[in-house]
N, C-alpha and C positions, 0 to 999 in steps of 0.2 A: 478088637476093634477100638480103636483110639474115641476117647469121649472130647465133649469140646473143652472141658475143663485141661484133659492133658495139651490139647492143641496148641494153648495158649501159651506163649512163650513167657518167661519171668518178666520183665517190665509190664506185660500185657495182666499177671496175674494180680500187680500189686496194685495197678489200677483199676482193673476192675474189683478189686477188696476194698480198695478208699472209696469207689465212689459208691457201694452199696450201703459202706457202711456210713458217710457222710451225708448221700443224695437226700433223706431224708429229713437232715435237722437243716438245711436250707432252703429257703423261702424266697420267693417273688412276693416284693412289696410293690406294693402302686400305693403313692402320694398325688395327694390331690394334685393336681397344675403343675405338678412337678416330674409325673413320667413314673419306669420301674425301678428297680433298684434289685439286690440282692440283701439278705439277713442270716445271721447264722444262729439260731437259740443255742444259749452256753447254761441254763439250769433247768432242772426240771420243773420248776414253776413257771417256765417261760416266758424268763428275760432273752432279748434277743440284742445282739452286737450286729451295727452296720457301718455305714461312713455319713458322718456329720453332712454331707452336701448331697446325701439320697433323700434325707427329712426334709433340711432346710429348714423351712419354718413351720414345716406341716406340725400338727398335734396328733391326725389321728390319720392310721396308717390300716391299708388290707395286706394280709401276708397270707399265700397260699402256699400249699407243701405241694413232693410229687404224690403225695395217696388221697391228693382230691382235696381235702381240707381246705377251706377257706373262712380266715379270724381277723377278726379287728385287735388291732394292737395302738397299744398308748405309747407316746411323746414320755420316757423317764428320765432324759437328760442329752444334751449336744455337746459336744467340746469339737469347736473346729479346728483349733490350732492344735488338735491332735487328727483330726479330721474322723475321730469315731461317734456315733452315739448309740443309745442303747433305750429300746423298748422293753414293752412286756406285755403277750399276748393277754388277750380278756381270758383265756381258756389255756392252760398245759395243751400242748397236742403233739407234740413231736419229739424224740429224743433229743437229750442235749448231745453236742459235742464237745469233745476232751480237746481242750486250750493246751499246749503245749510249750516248747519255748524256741524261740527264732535265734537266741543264742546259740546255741547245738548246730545248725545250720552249718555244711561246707560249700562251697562254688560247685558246681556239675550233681548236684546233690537234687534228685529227682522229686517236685511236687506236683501237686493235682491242683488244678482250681474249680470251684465248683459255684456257679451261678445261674445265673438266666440273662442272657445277651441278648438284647431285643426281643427280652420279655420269653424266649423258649426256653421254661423253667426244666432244672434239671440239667442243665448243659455241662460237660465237662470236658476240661484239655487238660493236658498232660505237657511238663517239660523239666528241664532245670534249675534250677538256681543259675543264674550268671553273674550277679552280683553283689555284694554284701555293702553294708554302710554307707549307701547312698542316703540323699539330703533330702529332702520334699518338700517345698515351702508350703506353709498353712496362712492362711489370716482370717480378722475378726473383727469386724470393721476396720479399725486402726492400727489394730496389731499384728504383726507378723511375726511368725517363730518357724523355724527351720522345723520340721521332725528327721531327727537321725535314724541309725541305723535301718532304712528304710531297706526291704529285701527286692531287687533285680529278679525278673525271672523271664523267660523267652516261653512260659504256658500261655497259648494266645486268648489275650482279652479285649472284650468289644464293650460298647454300650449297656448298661444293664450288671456287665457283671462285677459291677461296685458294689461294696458292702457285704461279697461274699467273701467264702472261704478259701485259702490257699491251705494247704494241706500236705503233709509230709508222707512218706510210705509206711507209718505206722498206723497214719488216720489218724494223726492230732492234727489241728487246727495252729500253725503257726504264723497265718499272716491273715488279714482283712484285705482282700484287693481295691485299690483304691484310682488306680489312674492308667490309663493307657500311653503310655508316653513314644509311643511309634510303632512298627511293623516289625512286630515279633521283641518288643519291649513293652513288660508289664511292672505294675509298683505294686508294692503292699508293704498293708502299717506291720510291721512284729510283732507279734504275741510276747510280749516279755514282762520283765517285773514292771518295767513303769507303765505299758499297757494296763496292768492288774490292778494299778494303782486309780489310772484315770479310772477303773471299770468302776471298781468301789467306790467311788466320789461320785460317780455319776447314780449307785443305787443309792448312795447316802444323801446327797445333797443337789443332784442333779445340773451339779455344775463342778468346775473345776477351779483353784484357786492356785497360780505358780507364781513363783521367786524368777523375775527373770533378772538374767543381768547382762544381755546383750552381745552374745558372742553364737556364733555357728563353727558346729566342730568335730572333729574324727576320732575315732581311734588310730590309734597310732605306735607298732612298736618302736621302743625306746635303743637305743645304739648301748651297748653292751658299756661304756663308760659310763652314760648319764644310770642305764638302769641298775650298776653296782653302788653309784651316786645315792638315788632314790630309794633305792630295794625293791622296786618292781621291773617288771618287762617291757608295761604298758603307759600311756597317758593318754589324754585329750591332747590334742592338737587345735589349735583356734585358727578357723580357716576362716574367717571372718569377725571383725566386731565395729558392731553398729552404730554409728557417728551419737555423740549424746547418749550413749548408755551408761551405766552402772561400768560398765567392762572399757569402756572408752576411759570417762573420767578416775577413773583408777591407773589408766596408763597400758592396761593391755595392747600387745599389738598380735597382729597375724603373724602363722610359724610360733608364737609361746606354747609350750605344753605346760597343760596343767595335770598338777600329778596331786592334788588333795584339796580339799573343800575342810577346814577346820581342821588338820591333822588327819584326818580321817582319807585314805588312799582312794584315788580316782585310778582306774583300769580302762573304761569306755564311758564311751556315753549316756549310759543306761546308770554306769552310777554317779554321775556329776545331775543328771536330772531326777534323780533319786534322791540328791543331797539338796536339791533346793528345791525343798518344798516349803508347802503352805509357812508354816512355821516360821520361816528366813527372812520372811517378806518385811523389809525396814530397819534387821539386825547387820550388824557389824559381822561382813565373811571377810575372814583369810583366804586366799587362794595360793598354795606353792606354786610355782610357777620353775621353769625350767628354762632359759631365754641364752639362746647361743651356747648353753653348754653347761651356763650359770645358773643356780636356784636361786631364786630371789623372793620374794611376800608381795601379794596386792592388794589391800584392804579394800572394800566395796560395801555398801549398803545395797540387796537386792529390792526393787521394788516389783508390784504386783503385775503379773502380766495383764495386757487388755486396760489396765487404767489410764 
């Protein structure tokens, strides 16, 4: 006699393994005046990861689990020009989930999302990856910053399931759902190193401090001349730079690849914002640049983002 577990077909088995073993460490938040949200707790002391514009300005947050539970949780930092932020339950109550990495990620590459969409907590879809290194604009009053490598996926999402998890077939957590951008098109932030980075500045300091200098930009392979040139495969690509920036007044234009930040090799995007951190803000950067073919140097001073 066939049981239901043989019934299910492999897609069918790896989704229902993600969502048993995910459903749990995410959470229905309700903010005051502000509606629900999703959370995903990432430690066992119960810090939890959401998106900067589920809080908003709230301080004090309810987050319920699916085994009933219901806890009050604290305000321990926003960054919305990453559009994350991060609480932490008055009480542990739920497993953490395993943060993974949205680099590793290929197109057609099957995730789960896992929130509460109009507030029906527990809800999960199932789809693809469809697109890699998309852009997402963030702002902050006055500030605007691209987030890159933003991960495309066609698992459908609704209202609500902001600040949850996107999730890969091993049951890591590789994206934060963050925006519905149409019908059968969903966005989330990547779980990556500079993720890891904003998390830790938000448990440290509950804010974030970057180096901007005014460009929006891709990954980009490099044409088998420029990368025997450089010695890499990869660069940044500057698909934008923003009138009166650091990147402007330097001389940057759109189409430059940048292939280093101080000597130091740029590959993507993840490591050009890795490279201008806190520390940059006001210092004298080199950037190699690659311009029709040519390598050329562009001295900049970054200044602080948000000021």
């Amino acid at each position: 006699m066939t049981t239901d577990i043989e019934a299910l077909d492999a897609y069918s088995r790896v989704v229902v393994s993600v969502a048993e073993k995910l459903g749990p460490s995410v959470a229905n938040l309700r903010v005051s005046r502000r509606g629900t949200g999703s959370g995903v707790v990432i430690t066992p002391d119960g810090f939890m990861l959401t998106n900067a514009h589920v809080i908003g300005k709230g301080r004090r947050v309810r987050a319920s689990f699916t085994d009933g539970s219901d806890l009050q949780a604290s305000v321990v930092g926003v960054d919305p020009l990453s559009d994350l932020g991060l609480l932490r339950l008055d009480a542990p109550a739920a497993p953490a989930a395993e943060l993974g990495d949205a680099a590793k990620l290929r197109v057609g590459q099957l995730v789960v999302a896992i929130g509460n969409p109009h507030g029906y907590a527990g809800s999960v879809t199932a789809g693809v990856v469809s697109a890699l290194g998309r852009s997402l604009p963030a702002r902050d009053r006055t500030a605007t910053r691209m987030i890159d490598d933003v991960i495309q996926t066609d698992a459908a999402l609704n209202p609500g399931n902001s600040g949850g998890a996107l999730v890969d077939g091993t049951g890591t957590v590789v994206g934060i759902n963050t925006a519905v951008a149409g019908i059968g098109l969903g966005l989330a932030i990547p779980i990556n190193s500079t993720t890891r980075r904003i998390v830790s500045a938000l448990m440290r300091d509950g804010r974030v401090r970057r180096a901007w200098i005014g460009i929006a930009g891709g990954a980009r392979p490099l044409p088998p001349r420029i990368a025997a040139l450089v010695g890499r495969d990869n660069a940044v690509e500057v698909v934008e730079v923003i009138g009166d920036s650091p990147a402007a007044r330097a001389g940057l234009r759109a189409e430059d690849l940048v292939v280093a930040v101080d000597g130091v090799p740029v590959r993507g995007v993840d490591d050009l914002q890795r490279l201008l951190g806190e520390e940059r803000i006001g210092a004298a950067v080199v950037l190699s640049v690659v311009r029709e073919g040519e390598p050329l140097e562009a001295t900049l001073r970054p200044v602080e983002l948000g000021k």
